[in-house]
C-alpha positions in Angstrom: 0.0 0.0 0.0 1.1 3.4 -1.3 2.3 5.6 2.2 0.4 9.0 2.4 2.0 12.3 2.8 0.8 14.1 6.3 1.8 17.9 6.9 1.8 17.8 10.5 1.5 21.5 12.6 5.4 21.7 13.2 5.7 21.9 9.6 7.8 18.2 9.4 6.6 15.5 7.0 6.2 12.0 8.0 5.4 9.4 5.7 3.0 7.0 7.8 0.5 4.1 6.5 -3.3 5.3 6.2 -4.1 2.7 9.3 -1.2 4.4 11.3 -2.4 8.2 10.4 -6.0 7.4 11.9 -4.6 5.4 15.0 -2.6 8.1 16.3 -5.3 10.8 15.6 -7.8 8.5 17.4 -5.0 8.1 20.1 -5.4 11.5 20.8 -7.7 11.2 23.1 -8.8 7.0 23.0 -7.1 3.8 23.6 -7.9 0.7 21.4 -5.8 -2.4 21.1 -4.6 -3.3 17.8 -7.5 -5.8 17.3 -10.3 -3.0 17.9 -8.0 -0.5 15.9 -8.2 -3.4 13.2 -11.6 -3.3 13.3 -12.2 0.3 13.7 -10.1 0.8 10.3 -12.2 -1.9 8.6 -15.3 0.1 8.3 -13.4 3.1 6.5 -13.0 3.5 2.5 -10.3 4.5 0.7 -11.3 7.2 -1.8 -8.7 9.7 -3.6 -9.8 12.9 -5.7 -8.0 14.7 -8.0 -7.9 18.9 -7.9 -10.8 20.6 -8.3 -13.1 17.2 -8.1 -16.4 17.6 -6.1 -16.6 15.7 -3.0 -20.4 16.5 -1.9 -22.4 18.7 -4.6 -25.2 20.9 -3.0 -28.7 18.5 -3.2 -25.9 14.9 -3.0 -27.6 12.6 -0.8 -25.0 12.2 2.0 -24.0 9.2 3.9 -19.9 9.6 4.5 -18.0 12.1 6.5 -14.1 12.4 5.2 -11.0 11.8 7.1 -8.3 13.8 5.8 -4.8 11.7 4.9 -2.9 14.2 2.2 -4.1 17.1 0.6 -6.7 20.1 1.5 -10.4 20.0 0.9 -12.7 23.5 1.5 -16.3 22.9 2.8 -18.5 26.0 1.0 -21.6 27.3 0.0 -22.8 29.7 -2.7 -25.7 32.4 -2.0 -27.9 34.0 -3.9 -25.5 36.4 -5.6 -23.1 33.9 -6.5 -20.8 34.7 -3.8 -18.8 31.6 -2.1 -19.0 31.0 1.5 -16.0 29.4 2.9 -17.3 27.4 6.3 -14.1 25.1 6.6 -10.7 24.3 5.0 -10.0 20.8 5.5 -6.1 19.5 5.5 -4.6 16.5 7.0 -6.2 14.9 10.3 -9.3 16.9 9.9 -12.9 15.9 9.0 -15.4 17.2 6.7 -19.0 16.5 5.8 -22.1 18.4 5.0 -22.7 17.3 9.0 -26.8 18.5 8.9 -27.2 16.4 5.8 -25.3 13.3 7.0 -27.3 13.3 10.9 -30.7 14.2 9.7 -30.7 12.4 6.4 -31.4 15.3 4.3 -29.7 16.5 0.8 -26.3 18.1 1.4 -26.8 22.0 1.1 -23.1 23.0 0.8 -19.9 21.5 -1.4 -17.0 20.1 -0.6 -14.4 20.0 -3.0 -10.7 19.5 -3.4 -8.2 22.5 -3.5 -5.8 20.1 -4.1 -5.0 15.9 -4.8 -6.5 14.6 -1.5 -6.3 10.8 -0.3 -9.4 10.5 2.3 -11.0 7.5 4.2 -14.5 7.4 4.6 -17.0 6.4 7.4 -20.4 5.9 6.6 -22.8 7.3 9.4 -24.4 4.0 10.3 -21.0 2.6 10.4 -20.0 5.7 13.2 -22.7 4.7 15.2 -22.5 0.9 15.0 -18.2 1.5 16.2 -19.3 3.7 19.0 -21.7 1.2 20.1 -19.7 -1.6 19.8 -16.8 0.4 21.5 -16.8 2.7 24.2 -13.5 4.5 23.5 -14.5 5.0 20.1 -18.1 6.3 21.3 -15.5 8.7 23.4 -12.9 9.5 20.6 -16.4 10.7 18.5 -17.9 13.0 21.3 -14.8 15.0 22.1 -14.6 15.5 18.3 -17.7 16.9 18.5 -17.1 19.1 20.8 -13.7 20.5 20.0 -15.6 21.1 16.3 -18.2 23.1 18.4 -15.7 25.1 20.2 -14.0 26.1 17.2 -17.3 27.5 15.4 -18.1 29.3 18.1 -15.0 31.0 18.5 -14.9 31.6 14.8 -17.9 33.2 14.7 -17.2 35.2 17.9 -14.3 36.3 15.9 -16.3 37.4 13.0 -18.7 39.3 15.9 -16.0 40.8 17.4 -12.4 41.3 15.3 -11.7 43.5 12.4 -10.4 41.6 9.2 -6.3 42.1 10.4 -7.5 40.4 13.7 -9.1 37.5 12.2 -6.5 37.3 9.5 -3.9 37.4 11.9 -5.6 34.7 14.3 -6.0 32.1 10.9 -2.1 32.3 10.6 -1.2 31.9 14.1 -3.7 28.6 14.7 -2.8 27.4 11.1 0.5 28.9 10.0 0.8 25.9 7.1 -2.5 27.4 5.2 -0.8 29.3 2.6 1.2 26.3 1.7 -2.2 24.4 0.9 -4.5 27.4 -0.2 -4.4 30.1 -2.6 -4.7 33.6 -1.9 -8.5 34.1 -3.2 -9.7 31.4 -1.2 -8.1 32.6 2.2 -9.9 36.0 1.3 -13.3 34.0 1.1 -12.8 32.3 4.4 -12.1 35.6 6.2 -15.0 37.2 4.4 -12.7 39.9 2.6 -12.0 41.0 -1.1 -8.9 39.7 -2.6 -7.3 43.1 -2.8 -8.2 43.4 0.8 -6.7 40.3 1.8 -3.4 41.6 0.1 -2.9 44.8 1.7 -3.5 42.6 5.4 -0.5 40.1 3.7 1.5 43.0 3.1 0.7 44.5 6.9 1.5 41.3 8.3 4.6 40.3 6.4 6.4 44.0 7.9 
């Protein structure tokens, strides 16, 4: 089996197996033996997309969410005016889903695409509730998650509440310093609800 690539946060590149990338996330915060990690890693799929390829299209029935082994993934929607909505850049270790569409069974009302080649495994939600049934560290590993995902939206959005465009652009590159490597300039600007130009006179702040 081919090893992934994984860009870890201090910026050092390890070449690990797909089974080895989700057992030390999931060690985190879980302990399995290496028979339930066995199993755990039986009920994920292997998927890979090229750049640019859709992942979830807006009104996809959806029944995966998407662990992240290589690449970077954005989670978006597009209003009435044609204007993209960033919610969520997705790079290694991280998740993605259109989460409302998977747990209430409804079409998916934003995209996920790729920004770049991505190598993902996928869990079907049945499958995420029949492990954390099964297995109480895995029911564990799943709710705190959860609620770090929570946590994060809330202080993103506080941030949008609260900072001007410099603040938030400044708090993106301190929590995720390896974003520029992954993620062009045009798309940053979308996720920090700013015009391109805008985002390039804050780069040009920043960088002095």
């Amino acid at each position: 089996m081919l090893c992934f690539r994984l860009l870890k946060r201090n910026n050092y590149l390890h070449f690990m197996q797909p089974a080895e990338i989700l057992q030390k996330h999931i060690a985190q915060t879980a302990t399995l033996t290496p028979e339930e990690h066995a199993y755990v890693f039986s009920h994920f799929q292997p998927a890979a997309f090229k750049k640019g390829q859709t992942v979830i299209r807006e009104g996809d029935k959806v029944e995966h969410e998407y662990f992240v082994l290589s690449g970077c993934l954005k989670a978006f929607y597009i209003n009435d005016q044609v204007k993209m909505h960033i919610l969520q850049f997705a790079m290694p270790t991280w998740w993605t889903s259109d989460y409302h569409a998977l747990y209430n069974q409804t079409r998916a009302t934003i995209n996920v695409d790729c920004i770049t080649d991505a190598a993902l495994l996928m869990l079907s939600n049945t499958d995420r509730e029949k492990l954390c049934r099964e297995i109480h560290q895995v029911e564990h590993f799943f709710r705190w998650r959860t609620n770090k995902g929570y946590v994060a939206a809330q202080q993103r959005l506080l941030s949008f509440m609260n900072n001007d465009a410099k603040t938030r652009y400044e708090e993106l590159l301190q929590l995720y310093p390896q974003l520029h490597h992954l993620v062009p300039k045009h798309l940053i600007a979308a996720y920090l609800g700013v015009s391109r130009e805008t985002l390039s006179r804050l780069y040009n702040t920043v960088k002095k």
